[in-house]
C-alpha positions in Angstrom: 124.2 116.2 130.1 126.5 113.8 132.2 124.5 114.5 135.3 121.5 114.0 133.6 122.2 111.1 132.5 123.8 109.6 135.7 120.0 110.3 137.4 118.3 108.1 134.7 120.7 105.3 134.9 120.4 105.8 138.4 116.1 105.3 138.4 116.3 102.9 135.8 118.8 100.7 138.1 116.2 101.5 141.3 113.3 100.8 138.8 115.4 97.2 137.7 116.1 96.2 141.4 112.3 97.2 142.6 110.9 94.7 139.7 113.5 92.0 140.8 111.9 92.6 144.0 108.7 91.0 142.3 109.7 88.4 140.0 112.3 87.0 142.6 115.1 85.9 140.1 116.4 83.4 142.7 112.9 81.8 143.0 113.1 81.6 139.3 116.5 79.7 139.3 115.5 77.4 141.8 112.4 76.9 139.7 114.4 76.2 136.5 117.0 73.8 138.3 114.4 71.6 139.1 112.6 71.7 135.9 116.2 70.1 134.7 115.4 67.6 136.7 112.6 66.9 135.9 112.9 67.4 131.5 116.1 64.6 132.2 113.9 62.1 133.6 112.9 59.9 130.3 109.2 58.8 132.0 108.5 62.7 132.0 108.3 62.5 128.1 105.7 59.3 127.9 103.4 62.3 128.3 104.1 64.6 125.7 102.0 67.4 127.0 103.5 67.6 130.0 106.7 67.4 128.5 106.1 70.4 126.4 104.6 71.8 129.1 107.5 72.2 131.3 110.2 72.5 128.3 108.3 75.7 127.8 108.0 76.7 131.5 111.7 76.3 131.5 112.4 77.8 128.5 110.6 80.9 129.5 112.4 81.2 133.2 115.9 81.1 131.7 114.7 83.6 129.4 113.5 85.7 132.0 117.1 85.8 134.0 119.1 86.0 131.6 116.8 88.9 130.6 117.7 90.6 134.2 121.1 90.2 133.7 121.3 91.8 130.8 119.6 94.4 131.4 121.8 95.3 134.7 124.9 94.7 132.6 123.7 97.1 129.8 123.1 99.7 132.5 126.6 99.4 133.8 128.5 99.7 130.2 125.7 102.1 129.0 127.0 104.3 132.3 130.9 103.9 131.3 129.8 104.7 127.6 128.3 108.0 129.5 132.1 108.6 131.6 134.0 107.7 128.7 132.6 110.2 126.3 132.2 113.2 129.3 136.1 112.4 129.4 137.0 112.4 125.9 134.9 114.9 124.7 133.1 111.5 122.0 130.6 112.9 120.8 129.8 109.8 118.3 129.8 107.6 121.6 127.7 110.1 123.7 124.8 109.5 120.7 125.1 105.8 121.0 124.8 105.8 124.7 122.2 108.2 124.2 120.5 105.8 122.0 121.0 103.0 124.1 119.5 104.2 126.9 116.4 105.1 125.3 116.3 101.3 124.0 116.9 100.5 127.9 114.4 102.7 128.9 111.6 100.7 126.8 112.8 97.5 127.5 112.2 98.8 131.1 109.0 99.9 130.9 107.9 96.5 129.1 109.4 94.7 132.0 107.7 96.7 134.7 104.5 95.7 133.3 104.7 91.8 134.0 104.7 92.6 137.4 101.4 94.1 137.0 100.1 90.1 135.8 99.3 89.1 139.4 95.8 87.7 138.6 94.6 84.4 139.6 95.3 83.1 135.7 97.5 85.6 134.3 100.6 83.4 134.6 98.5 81.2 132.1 98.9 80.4 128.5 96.0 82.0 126.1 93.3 80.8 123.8 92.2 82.8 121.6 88.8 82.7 119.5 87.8 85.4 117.1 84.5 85.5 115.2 83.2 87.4 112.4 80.6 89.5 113.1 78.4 92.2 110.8 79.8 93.3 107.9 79.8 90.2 105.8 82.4 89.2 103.1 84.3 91.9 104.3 83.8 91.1 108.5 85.1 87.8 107.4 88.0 88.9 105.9 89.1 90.9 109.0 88.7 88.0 111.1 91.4 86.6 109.3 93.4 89.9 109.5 92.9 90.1 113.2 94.0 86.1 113.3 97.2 87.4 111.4 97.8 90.3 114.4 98.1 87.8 116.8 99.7 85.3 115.3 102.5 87.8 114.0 102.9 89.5 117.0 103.4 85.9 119.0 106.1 85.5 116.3 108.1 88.5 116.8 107.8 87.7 120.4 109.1 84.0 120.1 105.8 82.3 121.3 104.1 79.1 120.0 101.3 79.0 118.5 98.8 76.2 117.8 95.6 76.4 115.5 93.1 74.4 116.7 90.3 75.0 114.3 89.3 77.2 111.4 86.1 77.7 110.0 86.3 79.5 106.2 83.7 81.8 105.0 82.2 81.4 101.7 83.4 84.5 99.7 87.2 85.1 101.4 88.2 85.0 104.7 87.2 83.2 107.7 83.6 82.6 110.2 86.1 82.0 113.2 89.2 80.8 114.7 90.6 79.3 117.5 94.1 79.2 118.7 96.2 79.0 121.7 99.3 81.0 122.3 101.7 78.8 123.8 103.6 80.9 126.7 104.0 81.8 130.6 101.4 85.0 130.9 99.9 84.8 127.2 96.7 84.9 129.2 97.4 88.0 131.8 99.2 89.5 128.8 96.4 89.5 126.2 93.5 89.4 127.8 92.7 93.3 127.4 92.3 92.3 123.7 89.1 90.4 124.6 86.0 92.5 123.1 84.8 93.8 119.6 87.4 95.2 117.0 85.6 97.7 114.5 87.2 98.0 111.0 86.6 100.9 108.6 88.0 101.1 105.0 87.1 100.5 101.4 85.6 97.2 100.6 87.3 94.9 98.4 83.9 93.1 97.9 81.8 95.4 96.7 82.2 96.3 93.2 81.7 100.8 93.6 84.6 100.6 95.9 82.6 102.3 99.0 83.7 102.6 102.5 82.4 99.5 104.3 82.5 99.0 108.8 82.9 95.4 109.5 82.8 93.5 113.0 85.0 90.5 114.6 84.9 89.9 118.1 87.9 88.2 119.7 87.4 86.3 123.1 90.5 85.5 125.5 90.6 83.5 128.1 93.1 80.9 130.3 94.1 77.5 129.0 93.1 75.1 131.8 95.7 73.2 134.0 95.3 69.5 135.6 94.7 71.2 139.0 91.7 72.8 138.0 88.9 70.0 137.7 86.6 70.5 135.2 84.3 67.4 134.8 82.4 66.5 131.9 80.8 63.4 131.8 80.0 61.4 128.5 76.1 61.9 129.1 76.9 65.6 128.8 78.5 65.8 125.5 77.7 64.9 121.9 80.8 63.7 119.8 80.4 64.2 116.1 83.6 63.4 113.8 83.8 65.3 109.9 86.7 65.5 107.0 88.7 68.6 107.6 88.2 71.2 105.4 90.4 74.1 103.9 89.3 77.7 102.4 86.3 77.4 99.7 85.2 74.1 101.2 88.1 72.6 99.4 89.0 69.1 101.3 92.8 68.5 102.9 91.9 65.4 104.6 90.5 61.9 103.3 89.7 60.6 106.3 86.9 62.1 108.9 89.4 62.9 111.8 87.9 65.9 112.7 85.8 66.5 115.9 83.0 68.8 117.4 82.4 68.0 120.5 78.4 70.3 121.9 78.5 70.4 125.8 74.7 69.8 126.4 73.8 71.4 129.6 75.5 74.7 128.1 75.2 74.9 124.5 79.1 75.5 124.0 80.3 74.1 120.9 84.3 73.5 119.9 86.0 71.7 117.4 89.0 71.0 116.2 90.8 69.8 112.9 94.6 70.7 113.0 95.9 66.7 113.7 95.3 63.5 111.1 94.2 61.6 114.3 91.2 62.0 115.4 92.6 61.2 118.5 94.3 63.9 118.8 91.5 66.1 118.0 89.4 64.9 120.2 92.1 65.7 122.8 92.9 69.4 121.7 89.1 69.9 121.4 88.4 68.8 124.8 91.2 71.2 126.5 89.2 73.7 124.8 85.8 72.8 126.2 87.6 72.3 129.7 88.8 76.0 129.0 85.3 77.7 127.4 83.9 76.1 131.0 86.4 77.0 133.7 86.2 80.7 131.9 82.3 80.1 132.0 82.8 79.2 135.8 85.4 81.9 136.8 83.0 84.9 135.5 79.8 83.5 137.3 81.8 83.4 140.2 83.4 86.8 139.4 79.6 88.3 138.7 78.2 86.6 142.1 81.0 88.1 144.2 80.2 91.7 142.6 76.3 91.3 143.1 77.2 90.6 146.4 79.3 93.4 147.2 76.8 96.1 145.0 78.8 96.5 142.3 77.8 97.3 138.7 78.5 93.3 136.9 78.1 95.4 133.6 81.0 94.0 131.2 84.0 96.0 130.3 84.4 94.5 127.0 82.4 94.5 123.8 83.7 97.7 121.2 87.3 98.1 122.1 89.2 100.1 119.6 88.1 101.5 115.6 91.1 100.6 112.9 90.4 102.8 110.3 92.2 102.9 106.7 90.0 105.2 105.4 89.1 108.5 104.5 92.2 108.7 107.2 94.5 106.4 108.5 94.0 106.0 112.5 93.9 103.0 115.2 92.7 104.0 118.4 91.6 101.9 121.7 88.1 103.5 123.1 89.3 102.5 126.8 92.8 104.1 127.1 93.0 106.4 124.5 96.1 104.9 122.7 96.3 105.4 119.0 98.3 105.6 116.3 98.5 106.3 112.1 101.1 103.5 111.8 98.1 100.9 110.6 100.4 98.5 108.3 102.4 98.7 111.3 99.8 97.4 113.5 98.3 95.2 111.3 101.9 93.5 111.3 101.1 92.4 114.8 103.2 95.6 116.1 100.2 95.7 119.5 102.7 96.0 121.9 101.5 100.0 122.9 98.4 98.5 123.2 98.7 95.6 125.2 101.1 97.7 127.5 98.0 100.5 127.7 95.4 98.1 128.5 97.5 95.9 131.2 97.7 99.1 133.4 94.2 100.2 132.4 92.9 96.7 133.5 94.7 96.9 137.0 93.4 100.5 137.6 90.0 99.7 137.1 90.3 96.5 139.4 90.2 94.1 136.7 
């Protein structure tokens, strides 16, 4: 048992000192120490965006060392724990290090797969737009459910969130959402959950209490940065400013501060009514037009390059993974064959198996 033991510790330290390799915790500190710098400097917070921008940045690299450390330091006591009980004979403490090496040995894995994020916009924060598709009242009202995945699971992770814009449908739920989640590799992290998420359970809108299959599609892509350029010119866009609205059509602002903003040449429509200024609106709503076109850009770039080289530009997305609640209770993913009957789990925002699944299934078909 002992020498058991002392090999795992042993790989999990080699495994720990390989992904240090990768995410260069020196580089990391250097990073943060300038960040100070920079968050002490007053004229760094006449722009609040940028302010937040790099609080968060920083935020998220102290996180990430300290994170390291830990996890060395755990190894080390969780290897005396190991010695102390072999000596004594404890078999209470041989249990607990037992236990908290399999603990370690998750936290591991999780941790191994950042360095898999090496994509041109992985490192990026997310936004995150999920629609209702067939199914009616009831596709509507898992819209909203998958909006509630998210947003829980960037919770129990400690991310930001920010809801841009909500659209309610008539009978209960929502048409469609859009939100960003606020963190260093939301993007490379969540991206796998772009596609078409079938539901399967009884109705609660249909009055014989049948088994109804509903549609949402959720799109993911990478929150644009100042280096990236994206022009729009005023001749290109129509402006249109509304009164926010809340579920049922019921009004929570008495002023029209909203704003949809159409992008001509394309068609692409965003909005957004989260601030009382429509100022502010109008700014949030163009970050996410900047964002729907550098996406737009990046896959007729990505679907060029393929044509060129003779690949198959078929897209890897649409139907993604079946929740069903009934006759039996089952979520699977259609590309790596994760699943689970924990669904009140999952529905909790517990996706972490899945995102985990589909981060390695991404990378090993190229993606």
């Amino acid at each position: 048992m002992a020498t058991d033991s002392a090999a795992e510790i042993g790989e999990l330290k080699a495994k720990l000192a390989s992904i240090e390799a990768v995410l260069d915790p020196d580089s990391m500190g250097k990073e943060a120490d300038g960040l100070r710098v920079r968050a002490a400097d007053p004229a760094l917070w006449e722009d609040q965006e940028q302010a937040q921008a790099v609080t968060r940045r920083l935020s998220y690299l102290d996180g990430e060392i300290v994170r390291l450390d830990r996890l060395r330091q755990r190894l080390d006591d969780t290897s005396v724990m190991f010695e102390l009980a072999e000596s004594e004979n404890d078999e209470p403490t041989r249990v607990e290090a037992t236990r908290d090496l399999s603990v370690l040995r998750q936290e591991m894995n999780q941790l191994e797969i950042r360095t898999l994020l090496s994509g041109e916009y992985d490192s990026r924060e997310a936004l995150i737009s999920i629609n209702a598709q067939a199914g009616g009242a009831d596709a509507a009202d898992w819209a909203e459910g998958l909006q509630r995945i998210y947003l829980r699971w960037a919770e129990r992770h400690g991310y930001q969130t920010e809801v841009y814009d909500t659209s309610y449908a008539e009978e209960a739920g929502i048409k469609s959402t859009t939100f960003a989640v606020k963190a260093p590799y939301a993007y490379g992290t969540l991206r796998g959950e772009h596609g078409t998420h079938r539901m399967v359970r009884i109705s609660k809108y249909d009055n014989q209490g049948r088994r109804q299959t509903s549609f949402a599609g959720v799109g993911v892509i990478p929150v644009v940065q100042r280096a990236d350029h994206i022009e729009i010119g005023e001749d290109e866009m129509r402006v249109d400013v509304f009164r926010s609205s809340g579920p049922g059509g019921q009004g929570v602002n008495t002023t029209d501060s909203a704003v949809r903003i159409t992008h001509l040449p394309t068609g692409i429509v965003v909005s957004c009514q989260n601030e009382r200024s429509q100022i502010q609106n109008r700014a949030s709503a163009m970050a996410v037009l900047q964002a729907k076109l550098l996406e737009r850009k990046r896959a007729e770039q990505a679907a060029k390059m393929a044509e060129l080289r003779g690949e198959n530009t078929s897209s890897w997305g649409t139907q993604i993974r079946n929740y069903v609640l009934h006759p039996y209770q089952n979520i699977k993913d259609l590309r790596t064959g994760v699943e689970t009957g924990n669904t009140a789990a999952v529905l909790d925002g517990e996706i972490d198996e899945f995102i985990e699944a589909e981060i390695r299934w991404l990378r090993t078909q190229g993606l």
